[in-house]
CHARMM-style PDB file with segment names, atoms N, HN, CA, C and O in Angstrom:
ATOM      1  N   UNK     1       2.043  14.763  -1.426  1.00  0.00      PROA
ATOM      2  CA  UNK     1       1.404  13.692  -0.692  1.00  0.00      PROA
ATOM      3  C   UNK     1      -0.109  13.871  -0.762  1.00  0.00      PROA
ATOM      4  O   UNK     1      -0.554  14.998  -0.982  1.00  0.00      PROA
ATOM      5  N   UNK     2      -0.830  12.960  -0.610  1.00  0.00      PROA
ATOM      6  HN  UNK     2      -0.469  12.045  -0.431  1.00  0.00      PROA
ATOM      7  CA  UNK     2      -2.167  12.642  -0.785  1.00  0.00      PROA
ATOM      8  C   UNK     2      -2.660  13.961   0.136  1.00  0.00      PROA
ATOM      9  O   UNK     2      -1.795  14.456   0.859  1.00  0.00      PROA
ATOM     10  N   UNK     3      -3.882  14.502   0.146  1.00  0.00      PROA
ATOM     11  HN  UNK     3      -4.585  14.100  -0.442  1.00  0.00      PROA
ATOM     12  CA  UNK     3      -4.912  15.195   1.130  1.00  0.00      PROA
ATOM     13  C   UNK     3      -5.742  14.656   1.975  1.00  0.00      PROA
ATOM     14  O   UNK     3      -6.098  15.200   3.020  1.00  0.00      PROA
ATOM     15  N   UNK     4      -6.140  13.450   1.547  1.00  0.00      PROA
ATOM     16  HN  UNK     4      -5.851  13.008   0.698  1.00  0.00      PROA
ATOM     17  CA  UNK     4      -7.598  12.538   1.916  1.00  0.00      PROA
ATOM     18  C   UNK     4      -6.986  11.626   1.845  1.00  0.00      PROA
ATOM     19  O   UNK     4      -5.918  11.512   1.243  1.00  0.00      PROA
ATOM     20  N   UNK     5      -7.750  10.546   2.650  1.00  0.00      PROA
ATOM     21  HN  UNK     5      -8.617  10.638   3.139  1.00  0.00      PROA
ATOM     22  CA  UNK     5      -8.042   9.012   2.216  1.00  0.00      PROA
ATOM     23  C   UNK     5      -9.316   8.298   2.005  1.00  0.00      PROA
ATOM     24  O   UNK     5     -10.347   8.764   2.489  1.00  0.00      PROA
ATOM     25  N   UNK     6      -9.330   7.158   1.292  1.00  0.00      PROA
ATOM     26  HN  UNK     6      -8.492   6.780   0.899  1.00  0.00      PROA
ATOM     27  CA  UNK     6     -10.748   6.545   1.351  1.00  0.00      PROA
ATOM     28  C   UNK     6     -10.226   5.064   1.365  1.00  0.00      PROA
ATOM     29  O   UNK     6      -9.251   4.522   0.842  1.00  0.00      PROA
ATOM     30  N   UNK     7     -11.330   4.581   2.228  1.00  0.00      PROA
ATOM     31  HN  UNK     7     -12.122   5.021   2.652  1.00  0.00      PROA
ATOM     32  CA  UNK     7     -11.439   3.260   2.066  1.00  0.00      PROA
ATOM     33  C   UNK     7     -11.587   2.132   1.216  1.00  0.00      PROA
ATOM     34  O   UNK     7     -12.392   2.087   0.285  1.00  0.00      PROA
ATOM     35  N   UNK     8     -10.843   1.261   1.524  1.00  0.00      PROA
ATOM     36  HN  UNK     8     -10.189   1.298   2.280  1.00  0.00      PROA
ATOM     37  CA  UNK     8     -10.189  -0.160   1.024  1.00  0.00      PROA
ATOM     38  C   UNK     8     -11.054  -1.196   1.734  1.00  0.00      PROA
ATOM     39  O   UNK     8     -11.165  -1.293   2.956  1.00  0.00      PROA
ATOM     40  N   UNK     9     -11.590  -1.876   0.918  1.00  0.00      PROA
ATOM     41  HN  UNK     9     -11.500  -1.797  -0.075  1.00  0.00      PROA
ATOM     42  CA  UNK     9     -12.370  -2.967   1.933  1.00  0.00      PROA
ATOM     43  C   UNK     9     -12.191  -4.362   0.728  1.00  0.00      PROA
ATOM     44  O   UNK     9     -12.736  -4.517  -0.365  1.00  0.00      PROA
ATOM     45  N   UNK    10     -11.386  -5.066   1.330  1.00  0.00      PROA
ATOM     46  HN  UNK    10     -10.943  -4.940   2.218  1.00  0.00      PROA
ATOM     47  CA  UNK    10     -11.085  -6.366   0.804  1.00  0.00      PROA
ATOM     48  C   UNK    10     -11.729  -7.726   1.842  1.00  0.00      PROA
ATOM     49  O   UNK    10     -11.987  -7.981   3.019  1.00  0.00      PROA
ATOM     50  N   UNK    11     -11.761  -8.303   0.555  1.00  0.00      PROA
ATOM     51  HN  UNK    11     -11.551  -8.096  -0.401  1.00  0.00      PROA
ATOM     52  CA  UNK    11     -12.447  -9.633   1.622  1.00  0.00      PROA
ATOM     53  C   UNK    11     -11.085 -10.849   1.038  1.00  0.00      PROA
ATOM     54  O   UNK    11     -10.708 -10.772  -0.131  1.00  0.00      PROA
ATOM     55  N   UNK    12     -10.492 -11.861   1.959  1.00  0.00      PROA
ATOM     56  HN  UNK    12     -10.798 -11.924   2.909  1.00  0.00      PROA
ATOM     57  CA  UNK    12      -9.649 -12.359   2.438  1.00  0.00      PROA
ATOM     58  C   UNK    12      -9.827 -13.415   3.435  1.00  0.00      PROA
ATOM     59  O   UNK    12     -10.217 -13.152   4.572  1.00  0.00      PROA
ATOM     60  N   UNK    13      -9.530 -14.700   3.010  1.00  0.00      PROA
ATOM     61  HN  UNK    13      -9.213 -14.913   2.086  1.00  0.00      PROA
ATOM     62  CA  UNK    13      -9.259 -15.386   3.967  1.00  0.00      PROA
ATOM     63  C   UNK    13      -9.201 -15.628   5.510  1.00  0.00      PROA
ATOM     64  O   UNK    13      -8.161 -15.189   6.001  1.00  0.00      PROA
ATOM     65  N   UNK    14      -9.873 -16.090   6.208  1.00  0.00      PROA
ATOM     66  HN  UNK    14     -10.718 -16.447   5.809  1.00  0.00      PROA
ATOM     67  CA  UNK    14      -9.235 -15.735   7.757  1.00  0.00      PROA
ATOM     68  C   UNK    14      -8.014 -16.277   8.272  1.00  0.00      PROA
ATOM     69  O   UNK    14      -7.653 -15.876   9.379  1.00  0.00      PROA
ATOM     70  N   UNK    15      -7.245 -17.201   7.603  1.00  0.00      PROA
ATOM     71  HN  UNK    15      -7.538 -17.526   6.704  1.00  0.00      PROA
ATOM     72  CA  UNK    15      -6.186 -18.011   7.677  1.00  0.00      PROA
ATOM     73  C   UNK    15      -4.883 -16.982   7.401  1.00  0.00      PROA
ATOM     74  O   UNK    15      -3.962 -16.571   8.106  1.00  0.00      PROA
ATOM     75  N   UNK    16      -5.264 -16.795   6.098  1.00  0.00      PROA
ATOM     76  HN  UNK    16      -6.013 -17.129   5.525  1.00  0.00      PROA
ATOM     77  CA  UNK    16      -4.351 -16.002   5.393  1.00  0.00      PROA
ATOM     78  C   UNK    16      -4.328 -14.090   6.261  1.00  0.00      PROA
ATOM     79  O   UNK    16      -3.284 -13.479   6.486  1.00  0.00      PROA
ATOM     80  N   UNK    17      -5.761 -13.551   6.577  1.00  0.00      PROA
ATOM     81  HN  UNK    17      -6.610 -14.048   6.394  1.00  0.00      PROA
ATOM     82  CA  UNK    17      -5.856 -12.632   7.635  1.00  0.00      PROA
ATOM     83  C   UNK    17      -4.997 -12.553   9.174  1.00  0.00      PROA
ATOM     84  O   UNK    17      -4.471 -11.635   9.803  1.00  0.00      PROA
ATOM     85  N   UNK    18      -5.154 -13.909   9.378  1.00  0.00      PROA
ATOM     86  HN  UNK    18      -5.582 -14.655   8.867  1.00  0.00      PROA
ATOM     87  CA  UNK    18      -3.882 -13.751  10.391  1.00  0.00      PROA
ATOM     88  C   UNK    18      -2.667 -13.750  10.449  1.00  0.00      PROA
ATOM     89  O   UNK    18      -2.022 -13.066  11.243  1.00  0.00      PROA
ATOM     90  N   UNK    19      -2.153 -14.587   9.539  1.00  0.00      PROA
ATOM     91  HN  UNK    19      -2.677 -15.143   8.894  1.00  0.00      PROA
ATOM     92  CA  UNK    19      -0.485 -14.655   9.190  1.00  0.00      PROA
ATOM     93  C   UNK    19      -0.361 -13.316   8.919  1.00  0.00      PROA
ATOM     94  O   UNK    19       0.526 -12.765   9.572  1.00  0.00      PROA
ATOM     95  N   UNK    20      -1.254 -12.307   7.812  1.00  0.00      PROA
ATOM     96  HN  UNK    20      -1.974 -12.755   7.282  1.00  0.00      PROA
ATOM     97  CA  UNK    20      -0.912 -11.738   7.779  1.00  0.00      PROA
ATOM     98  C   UNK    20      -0.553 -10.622   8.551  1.00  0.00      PROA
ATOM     99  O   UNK    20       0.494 -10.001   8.373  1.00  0.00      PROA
ATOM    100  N   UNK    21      -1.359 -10.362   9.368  1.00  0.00      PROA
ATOM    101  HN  UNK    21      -2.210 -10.867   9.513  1.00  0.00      PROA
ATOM    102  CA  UNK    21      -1.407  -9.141  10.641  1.00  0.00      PROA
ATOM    103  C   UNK    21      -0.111  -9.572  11.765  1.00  0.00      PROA
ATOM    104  O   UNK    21       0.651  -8.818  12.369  1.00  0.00      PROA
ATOM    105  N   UNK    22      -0.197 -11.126  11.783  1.00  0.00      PROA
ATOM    106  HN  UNK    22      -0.817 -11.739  11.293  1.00  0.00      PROA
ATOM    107  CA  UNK    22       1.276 -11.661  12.210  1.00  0.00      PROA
ATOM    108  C   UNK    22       2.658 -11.109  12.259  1.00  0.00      PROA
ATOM    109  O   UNK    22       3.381 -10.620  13.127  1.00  0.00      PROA
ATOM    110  N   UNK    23       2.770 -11.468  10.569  1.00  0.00      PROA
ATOM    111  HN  UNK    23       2.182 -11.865   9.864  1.00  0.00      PROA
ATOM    112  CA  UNK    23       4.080 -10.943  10.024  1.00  0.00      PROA
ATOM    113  C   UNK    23       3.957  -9.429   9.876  1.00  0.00      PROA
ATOM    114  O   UNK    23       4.998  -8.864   9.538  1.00  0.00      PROA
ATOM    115  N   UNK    24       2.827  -8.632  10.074  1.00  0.00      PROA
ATOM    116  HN  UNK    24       1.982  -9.091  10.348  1.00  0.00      PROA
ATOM    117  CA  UNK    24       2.630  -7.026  10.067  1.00  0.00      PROA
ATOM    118  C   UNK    24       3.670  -6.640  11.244  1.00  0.00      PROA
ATOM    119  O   UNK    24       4.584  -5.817  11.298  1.00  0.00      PROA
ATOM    120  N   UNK    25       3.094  -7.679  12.259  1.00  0.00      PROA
ATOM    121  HN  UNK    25       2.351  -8.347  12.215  1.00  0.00      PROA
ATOM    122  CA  UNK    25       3.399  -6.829  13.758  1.00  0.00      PROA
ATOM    123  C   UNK    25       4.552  -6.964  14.295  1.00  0.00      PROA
ATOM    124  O   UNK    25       5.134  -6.235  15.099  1.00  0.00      PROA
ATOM    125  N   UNK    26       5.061  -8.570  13.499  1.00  0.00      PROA
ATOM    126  HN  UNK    26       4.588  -9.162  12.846  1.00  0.00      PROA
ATOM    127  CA  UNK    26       6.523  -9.047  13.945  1.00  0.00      PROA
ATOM    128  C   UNK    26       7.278  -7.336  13.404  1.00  0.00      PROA
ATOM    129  O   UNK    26       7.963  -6.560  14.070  1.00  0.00      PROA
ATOM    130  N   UNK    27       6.801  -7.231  11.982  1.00  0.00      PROA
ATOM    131  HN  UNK    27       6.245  -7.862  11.442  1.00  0.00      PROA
ATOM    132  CA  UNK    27       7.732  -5.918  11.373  1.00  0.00      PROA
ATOM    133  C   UNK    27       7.418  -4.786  12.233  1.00  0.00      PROA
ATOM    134  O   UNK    27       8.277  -3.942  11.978  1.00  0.00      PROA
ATOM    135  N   UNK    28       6.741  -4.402  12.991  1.00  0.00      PROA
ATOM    136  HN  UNK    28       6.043  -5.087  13.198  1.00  0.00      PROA
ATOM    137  CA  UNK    28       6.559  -2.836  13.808  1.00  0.00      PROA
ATOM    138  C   UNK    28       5.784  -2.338  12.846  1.00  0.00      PROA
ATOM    139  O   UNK    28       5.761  -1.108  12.816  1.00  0.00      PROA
ATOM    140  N   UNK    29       4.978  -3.035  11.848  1.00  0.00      PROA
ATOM    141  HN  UNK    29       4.996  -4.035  11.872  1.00  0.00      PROA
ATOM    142  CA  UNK    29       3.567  -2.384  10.963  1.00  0.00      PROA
ATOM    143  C   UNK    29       2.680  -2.607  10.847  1.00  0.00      PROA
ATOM    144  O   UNK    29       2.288  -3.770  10.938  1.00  0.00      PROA
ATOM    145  N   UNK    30       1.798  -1.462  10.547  1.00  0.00      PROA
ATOM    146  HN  UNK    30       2.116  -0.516  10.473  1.00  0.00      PROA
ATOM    147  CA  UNK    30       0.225  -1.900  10.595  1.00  0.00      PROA
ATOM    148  C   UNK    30      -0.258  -2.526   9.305  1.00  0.00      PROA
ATOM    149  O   UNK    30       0.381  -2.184   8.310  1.00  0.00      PROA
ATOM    150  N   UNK    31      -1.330  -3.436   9.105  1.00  0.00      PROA
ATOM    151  HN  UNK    31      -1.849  -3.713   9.913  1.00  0.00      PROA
ATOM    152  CA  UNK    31      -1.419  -4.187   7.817  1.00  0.00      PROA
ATOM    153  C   UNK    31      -2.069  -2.776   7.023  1.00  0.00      PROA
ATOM    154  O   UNK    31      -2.169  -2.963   5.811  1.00  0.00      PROA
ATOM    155  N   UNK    32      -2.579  -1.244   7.536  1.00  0.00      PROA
ATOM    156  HN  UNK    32      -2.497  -1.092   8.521  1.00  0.00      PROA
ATOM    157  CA  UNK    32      -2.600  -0.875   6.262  1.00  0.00      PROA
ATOM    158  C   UNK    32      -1.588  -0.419   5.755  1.00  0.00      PROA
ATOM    159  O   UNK    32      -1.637  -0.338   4.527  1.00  0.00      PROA
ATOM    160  N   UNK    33       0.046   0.179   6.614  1.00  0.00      PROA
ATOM    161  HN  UNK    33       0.086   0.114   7.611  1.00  0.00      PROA
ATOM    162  CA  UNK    33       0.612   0.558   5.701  1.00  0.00      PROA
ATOM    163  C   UNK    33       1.899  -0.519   4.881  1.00  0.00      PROA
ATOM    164  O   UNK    33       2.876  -0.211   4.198  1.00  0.00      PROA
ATOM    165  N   UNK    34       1.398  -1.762   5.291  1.00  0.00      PROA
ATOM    166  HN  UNK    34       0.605  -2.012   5.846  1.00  0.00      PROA
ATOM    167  CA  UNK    34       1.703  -2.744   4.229  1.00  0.00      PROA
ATOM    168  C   UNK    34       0.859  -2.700   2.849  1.00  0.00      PROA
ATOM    169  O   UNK    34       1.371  -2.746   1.731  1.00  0.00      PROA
ATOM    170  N   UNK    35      -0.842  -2.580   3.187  1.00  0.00      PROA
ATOM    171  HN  UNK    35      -1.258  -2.543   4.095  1.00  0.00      PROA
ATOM    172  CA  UNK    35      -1.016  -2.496   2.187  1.00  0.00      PROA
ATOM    173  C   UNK    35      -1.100  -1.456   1.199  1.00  0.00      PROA
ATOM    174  O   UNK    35      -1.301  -1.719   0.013  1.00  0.00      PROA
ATOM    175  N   UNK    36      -0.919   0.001   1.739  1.00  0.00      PROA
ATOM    176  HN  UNK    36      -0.755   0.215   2.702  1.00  0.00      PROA
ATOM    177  CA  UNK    36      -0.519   1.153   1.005  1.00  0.00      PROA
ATOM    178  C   UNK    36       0.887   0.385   0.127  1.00  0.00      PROA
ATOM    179  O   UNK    36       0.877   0.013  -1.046  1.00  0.00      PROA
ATOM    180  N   UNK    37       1.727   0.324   0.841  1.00  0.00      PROA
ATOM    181  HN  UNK    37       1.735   0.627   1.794  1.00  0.00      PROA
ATOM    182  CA  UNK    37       2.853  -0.007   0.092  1.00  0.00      PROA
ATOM    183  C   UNK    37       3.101  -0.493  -0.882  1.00  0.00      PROA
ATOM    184  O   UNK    37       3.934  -0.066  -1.681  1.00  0.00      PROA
ATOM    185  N   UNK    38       2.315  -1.649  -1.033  1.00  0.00      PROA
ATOM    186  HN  UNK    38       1.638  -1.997  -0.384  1.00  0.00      PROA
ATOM    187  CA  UNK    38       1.749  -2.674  -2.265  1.00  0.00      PROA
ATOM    188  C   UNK    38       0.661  -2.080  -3.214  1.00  0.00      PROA
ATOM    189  O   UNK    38       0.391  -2.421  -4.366  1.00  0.00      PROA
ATOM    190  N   UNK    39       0.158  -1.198  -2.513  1.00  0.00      PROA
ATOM    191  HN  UNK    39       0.378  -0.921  -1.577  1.00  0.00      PROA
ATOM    192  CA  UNK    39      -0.770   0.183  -3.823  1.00  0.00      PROA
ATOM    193  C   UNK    39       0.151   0.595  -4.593  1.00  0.00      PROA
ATOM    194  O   UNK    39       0.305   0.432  -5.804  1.00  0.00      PROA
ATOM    195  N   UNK    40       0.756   1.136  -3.838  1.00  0.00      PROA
ATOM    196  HN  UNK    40       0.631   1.269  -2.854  1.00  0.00      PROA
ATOM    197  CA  UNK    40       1.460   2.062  -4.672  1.00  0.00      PROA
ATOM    198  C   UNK    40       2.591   1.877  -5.132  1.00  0.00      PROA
ATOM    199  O   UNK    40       3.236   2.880  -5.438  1.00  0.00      PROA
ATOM    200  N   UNK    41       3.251   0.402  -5.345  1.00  0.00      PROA
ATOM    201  HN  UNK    41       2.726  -0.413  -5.096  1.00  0.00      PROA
ATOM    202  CA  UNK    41       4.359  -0.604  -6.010  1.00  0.00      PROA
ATOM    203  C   UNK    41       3.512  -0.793  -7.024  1.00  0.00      PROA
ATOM    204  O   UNK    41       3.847  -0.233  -8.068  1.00  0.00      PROA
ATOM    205  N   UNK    42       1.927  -1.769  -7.058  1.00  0.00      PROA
ATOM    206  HN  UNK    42       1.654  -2.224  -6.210  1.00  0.00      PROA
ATOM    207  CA  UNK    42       1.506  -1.792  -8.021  1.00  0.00      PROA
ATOM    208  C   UNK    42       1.457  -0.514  -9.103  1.00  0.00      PROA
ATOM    209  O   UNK    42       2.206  -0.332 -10.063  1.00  0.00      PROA
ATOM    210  N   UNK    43       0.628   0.101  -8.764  1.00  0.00      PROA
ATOM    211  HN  UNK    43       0.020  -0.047  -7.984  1.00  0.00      PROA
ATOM    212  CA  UNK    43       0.624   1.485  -9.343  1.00  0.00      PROA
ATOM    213  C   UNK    43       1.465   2.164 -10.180  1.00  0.00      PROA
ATOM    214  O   UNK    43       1.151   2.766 -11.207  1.00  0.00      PROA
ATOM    215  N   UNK    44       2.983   1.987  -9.498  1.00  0.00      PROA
ATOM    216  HN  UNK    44       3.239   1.497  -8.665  1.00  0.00      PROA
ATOM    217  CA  UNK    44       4.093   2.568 -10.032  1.00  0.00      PROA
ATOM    218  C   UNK    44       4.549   1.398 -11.149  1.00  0.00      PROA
ATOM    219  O   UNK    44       5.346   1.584 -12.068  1.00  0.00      PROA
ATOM    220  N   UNK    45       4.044   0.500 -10.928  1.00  0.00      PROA
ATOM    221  HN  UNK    45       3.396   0.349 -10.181  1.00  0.00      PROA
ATOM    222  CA  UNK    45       4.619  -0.580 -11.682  1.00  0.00      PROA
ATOM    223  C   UNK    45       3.936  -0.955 -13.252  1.00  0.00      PROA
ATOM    224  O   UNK    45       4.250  -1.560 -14.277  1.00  0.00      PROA
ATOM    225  N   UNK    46       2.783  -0.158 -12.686  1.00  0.00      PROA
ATOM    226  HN  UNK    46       2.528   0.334 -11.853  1.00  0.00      PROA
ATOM    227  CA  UNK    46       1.449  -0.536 -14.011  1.00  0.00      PROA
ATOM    228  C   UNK    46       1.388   0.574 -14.191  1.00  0.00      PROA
ATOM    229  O   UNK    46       2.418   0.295 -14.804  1.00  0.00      PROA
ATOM    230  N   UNK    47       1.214   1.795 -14.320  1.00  0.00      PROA
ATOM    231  HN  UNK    47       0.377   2.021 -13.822  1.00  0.00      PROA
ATOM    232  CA  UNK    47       1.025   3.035 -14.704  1.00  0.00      PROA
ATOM    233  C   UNK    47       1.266   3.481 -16.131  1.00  0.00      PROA
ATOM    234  O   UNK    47       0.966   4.539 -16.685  1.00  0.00      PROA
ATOM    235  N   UNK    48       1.901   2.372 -16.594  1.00  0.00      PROA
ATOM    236  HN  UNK    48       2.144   1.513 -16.144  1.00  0.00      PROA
ATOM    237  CA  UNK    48       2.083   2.764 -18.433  1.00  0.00      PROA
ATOM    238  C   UNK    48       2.041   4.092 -18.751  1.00  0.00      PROA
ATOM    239  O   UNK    48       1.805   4.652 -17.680  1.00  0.00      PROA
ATOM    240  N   UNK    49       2.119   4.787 -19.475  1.00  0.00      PROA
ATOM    241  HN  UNK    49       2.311   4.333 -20.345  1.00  0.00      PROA
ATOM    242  CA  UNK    49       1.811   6.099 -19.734  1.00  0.00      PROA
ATOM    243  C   UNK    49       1.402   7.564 -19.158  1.00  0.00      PROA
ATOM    244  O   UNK    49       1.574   8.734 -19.499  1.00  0.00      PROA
ATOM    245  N   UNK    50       0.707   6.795 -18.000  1.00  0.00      PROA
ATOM    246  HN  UNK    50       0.567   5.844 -17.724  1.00  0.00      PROA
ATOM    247  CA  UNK    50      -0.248   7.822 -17.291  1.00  0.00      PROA
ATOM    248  C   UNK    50       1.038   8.983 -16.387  1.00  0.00      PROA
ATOM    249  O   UNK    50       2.221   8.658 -16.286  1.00  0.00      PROA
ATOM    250  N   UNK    51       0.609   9.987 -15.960  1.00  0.00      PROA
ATOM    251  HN  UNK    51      -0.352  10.250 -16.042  1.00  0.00      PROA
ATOM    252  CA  UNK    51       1.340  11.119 -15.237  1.00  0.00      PROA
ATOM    253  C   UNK    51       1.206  11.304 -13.767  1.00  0.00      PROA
ATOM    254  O   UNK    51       0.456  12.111 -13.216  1.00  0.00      PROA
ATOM    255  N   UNK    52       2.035  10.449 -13.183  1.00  0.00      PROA
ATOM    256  HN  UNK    52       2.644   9.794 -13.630  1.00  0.00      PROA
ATOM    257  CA  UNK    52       2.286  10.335 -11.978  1.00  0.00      PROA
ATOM    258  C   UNK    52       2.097  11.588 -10.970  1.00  0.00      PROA
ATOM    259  O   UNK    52       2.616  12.549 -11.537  1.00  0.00      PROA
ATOM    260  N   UNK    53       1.730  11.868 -10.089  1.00  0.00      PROA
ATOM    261  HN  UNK    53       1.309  11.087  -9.628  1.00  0.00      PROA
ATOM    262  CA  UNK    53       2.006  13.186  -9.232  1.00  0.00      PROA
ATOM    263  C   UNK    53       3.669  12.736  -8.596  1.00  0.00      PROA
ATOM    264  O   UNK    53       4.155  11.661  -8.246  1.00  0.00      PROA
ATOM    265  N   UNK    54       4.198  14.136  -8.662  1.00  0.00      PROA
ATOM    266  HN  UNK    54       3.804  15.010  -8.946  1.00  0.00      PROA
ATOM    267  CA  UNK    54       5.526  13.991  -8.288  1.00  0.00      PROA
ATOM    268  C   UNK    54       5.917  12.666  -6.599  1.00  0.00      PROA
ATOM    269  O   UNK    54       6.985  12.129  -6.306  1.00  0.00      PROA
ATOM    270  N   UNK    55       4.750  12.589  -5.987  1.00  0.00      PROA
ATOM    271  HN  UNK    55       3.883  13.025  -6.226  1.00  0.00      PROA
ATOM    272  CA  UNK    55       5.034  12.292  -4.592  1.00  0.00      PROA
ATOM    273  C   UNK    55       5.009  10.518  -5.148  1.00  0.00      PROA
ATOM    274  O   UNK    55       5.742   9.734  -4.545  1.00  0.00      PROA
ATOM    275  N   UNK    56       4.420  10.175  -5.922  1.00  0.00      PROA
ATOM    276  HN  UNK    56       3.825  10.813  -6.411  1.00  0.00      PROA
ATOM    277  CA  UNK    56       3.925   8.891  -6.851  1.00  0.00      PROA
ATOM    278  C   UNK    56       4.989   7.958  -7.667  1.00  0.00      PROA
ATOM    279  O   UNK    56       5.055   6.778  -8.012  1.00  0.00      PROA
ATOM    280  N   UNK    57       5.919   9.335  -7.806  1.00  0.00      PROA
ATOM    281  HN  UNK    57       5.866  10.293  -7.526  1.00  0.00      PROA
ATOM    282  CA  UNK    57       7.141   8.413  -8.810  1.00  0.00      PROA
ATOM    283  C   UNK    57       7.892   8.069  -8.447  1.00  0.00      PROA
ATOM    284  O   UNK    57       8.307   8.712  -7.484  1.00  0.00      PROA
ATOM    285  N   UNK    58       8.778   6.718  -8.879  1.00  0.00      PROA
ATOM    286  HN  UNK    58       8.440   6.195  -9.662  1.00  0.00      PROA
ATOM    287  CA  UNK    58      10.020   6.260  -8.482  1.00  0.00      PROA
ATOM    288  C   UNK    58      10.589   6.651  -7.718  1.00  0.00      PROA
ATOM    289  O   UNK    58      10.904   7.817  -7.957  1.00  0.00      PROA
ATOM    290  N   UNK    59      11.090   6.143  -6.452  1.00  0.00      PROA
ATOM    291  HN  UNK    59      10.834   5.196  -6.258  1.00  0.00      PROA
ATOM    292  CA  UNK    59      12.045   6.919  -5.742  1.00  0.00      PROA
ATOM    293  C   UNK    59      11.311   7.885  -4.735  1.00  0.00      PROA
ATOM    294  O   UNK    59      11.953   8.294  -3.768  1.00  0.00      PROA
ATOM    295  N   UNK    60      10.398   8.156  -4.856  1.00  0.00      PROA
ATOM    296  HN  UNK    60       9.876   7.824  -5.642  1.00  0.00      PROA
ATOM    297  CA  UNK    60       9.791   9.049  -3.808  1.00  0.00      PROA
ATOM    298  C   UNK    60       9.452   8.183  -2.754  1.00  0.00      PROA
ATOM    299  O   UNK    60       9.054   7.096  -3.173  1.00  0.00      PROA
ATOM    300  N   UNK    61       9.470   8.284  -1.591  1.00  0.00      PROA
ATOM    301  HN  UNK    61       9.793   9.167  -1.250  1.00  0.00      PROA
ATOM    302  CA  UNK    61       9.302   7.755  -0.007  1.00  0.00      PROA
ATOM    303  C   UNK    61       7.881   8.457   0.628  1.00  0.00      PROA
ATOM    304  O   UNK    61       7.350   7.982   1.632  1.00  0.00      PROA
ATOM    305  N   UNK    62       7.280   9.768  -0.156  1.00  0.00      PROA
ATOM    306  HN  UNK    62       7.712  10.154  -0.971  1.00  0.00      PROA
ATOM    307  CA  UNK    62       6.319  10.213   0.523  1.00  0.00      PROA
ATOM    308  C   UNK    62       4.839   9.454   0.359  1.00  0.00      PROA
ATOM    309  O   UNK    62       4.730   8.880  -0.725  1.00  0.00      PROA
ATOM    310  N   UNK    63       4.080   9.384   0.938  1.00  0.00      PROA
ATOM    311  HN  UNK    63       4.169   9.850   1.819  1.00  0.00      PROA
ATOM    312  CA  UNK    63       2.950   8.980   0.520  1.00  0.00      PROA
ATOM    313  C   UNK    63       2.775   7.343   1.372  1.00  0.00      PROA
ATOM    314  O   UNK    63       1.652   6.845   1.436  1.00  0.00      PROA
ATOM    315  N   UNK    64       4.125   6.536   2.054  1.00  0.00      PROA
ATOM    316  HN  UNK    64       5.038   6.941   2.003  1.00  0.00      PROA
ATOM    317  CA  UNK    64       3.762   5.558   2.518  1.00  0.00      PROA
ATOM    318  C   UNK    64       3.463   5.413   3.685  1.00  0.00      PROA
ATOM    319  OT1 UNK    64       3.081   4.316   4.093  1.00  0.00      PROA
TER     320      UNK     64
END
């Protein structure tokens, strides 16, 4: 699993900012670890070639 974190700063809609934090909270989640989640789907999904850290690959649950 990761050591650190660093910041994510997206700019977004305010329309679309609320639905989203909406549907975060209806789920019992916070919009960042929605958007971790979607990091690291992308990531796993685009990674072509590159060498995953074990916590990173398929199937692993750690890191969200």
């Amino acid at each position: 699993m990761e050591n650190r974190t660093a910041r994510l700063t997206i700019l977004i809609d305010p329309q679309k900012k609320k639905i989203f934090e909406e549907i975060c909270a209806a789920k019992d989640l916070t919009p960042s670890q929605v958007v971790r989640r979607l990091v690291r789907q992308y990531v796993i999904d685009n990674a072509g070639n590159r060498d995953l850290p074990e916590w990173l690959k398929p199937g692993s649950t750690a890191g969200d």
